[in-house]
N, C-alpha and C positions, 0 to 999 in steps of 0.2 A: 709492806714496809712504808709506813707514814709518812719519811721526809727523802725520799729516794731520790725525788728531784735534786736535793739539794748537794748529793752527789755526784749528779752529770753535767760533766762539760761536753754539750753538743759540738759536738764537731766537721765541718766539711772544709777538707785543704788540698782539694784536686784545682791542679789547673784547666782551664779553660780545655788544653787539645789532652787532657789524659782523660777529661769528662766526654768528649769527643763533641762539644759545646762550643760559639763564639763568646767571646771576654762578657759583651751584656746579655747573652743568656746563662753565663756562668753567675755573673753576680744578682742575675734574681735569685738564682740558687741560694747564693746565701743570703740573699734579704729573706727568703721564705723561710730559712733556720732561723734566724733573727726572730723576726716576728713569732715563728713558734716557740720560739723560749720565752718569749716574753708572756704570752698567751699559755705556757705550761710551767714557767715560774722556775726554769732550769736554772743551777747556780749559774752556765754560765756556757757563753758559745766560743766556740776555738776556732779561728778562722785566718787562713793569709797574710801576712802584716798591712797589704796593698787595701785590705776591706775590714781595719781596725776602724778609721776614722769614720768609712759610714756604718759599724755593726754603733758606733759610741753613739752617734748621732740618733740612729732611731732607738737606740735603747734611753735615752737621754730625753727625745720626743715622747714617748710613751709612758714617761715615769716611772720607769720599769730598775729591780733590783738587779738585773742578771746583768753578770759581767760578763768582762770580756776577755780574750784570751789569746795569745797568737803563737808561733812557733819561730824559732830562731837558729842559724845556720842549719835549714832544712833542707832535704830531711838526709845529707850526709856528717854532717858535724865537724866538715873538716875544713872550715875554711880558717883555723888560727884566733887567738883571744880578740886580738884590736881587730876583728872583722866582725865576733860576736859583739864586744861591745858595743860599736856602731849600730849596727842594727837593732842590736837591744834600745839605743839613748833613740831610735827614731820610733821604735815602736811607743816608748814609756812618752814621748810627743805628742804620741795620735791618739793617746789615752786607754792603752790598753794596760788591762791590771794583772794579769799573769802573762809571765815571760817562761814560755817550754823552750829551755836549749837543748839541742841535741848534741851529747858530750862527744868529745872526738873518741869512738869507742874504737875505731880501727887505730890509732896511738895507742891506746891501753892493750890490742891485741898483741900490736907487736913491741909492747915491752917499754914505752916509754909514757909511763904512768904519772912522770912529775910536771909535761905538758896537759896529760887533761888535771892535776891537782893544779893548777896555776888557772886555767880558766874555770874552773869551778871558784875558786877564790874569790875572783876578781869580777865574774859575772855577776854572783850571788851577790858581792857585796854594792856591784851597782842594781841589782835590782831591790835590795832594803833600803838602801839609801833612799829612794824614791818610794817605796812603801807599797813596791811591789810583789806577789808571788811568786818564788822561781821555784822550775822543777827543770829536774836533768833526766834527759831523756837516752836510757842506757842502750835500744835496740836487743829486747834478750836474742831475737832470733838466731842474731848474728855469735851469739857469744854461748860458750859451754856453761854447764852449770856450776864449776868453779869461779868463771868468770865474771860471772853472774854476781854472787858472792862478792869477790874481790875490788869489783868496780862500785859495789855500793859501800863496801866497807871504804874505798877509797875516797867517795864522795862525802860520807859520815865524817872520816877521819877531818877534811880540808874543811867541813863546816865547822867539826865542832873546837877546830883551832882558832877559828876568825870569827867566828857567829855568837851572837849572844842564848841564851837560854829560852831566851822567851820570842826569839823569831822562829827557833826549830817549825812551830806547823806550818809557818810558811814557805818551807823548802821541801821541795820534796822529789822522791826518786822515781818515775813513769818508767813503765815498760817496754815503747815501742812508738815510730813513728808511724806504722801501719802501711808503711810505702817499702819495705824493704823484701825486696824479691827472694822466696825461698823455693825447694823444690816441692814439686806436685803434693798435696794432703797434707803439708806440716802445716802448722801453724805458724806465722807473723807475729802474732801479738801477744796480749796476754793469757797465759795457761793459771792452771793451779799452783801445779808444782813451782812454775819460775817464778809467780807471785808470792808463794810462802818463803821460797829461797830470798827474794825480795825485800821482806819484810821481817824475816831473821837476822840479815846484814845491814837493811837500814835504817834499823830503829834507835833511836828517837824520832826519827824523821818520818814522816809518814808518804804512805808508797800513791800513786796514780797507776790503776791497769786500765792500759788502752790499749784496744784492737784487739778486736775480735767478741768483744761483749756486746749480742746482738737481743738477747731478752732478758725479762722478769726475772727470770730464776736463776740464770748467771748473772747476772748484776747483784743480786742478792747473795750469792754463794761468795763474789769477794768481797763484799761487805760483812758477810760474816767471817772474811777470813781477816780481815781487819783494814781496807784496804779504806782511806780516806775520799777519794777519789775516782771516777769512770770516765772515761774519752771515750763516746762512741756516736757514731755517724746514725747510731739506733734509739736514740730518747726516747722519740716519742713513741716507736714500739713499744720501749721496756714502759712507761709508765701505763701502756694501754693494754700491758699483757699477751701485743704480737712479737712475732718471731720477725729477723728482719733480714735480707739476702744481704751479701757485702761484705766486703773486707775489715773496714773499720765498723 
């Protein structure tokens, strides 16, 4: 597949002691994704909001296209709207161009849906305003596959009350933060099925599967299932046609 690059958001968003690393050998870690996206020409690298300002700088030194990309109220979602937006207005600061929130999907579990419809709202609408990316990051693992469903038809519904027509592909609905603890051999992150479930409730919008797409031919298999978007910790496998061990 000829432009496959231009669907992965490389991503590394382990901290320092979950990498089992000090703070500056955690961040050469990410200078060395940095660098190989710019050197593999990735749409684009997902990283910490603390290592937004230097992924910008050397991508900016290097006159390089690949963006950048960071995660917000991570990776539980539960920290309330005026705590997302803050963090969003310092991320869209340090010059990052997609804002991944992760929606409070534990309020959707237990029932109170019209709090994640008011931070999707209100997020979305500051990250257009700034001419930002935003994707809502649902956790399928955590949620049945009605809920599945229900949370993107939920996220659908509150754009397409407030959102113009022509910002739809820059929202979008992501599968998974990749951190979210399940039991022995399930899977975290993106499958098939909860992808298609995915992309049956949140269309017009177009979906991001992240976690767990580790090569060539699953990268491809959700590309062909229509999926605009990849988040994996595995790029530069999938474009070299290795397999790659790991979670994300």
């Amino acid at each position: 597949m000829e432009n496959i690059r231009q669907y992965l958001d490389s991503t590394y968003l382990k901290l320092p002691e979950q990498a089992g690393l000090t703070p500056d050998e955690n961040r050469e870690v990410v200078k060395q994704l940095v660098n190989e996206a710019i050197e593999e020409n990735f749409k684009l690298v997902m990283v910490r909001p603390d290592m937004v300002n230097m992924a910008c700088q050397m991508i900016t030194a290097a006159d390089s296209n690949v963006d950048v990309g960071t995660v917000i109220d991570f990776p539980l979602g539960q920290s309330g709207v005026e705590a997302k937006l803050e963090e969003a207005r310092q991320a869209i600061q340090n010059g990052a161009d997609d804002l991944d929130f992760v929606a409070n999907y534990t309020a959707y579990i237990n029932g109170e849906a019209a709090l994640v419809e008011e931070e999707v709202v209100k997020c979305t609408a500051l990250g257009l305003a700034h001419g930002r990316v935003v994707k809502w990051i649902i956790e399928i693992a955590a949620l049945t596959d009605e809920q599945v469903a229900g949370i993107c038809q939920l996220i659908k519904g509150a754009v397409s009350a407030t959102a113009d027509l022509e910002d739809y592909n820059n929202i979008f609905v992501k599968s998974s933060t990749g951190f979210y603890k399940i039991d022995e051999g399930k899977p975290n992150g993106a499958t098939i099925e909860g992808v298609k479930i995915m992309l049956q409730n949140a269309a017009p919008l177009p979906v991001k599967a992240a976690g767990g797409v580790r090569n060539y031919e699953e990268a491809v298999a959700m590309i062909k299932l229509g999926v605009k978007r990849i988040g994996t910790s595995s790029a530069k496998a999938i474009v070299s046609g290795t397999s790659a061990e790991g979670g994300y």
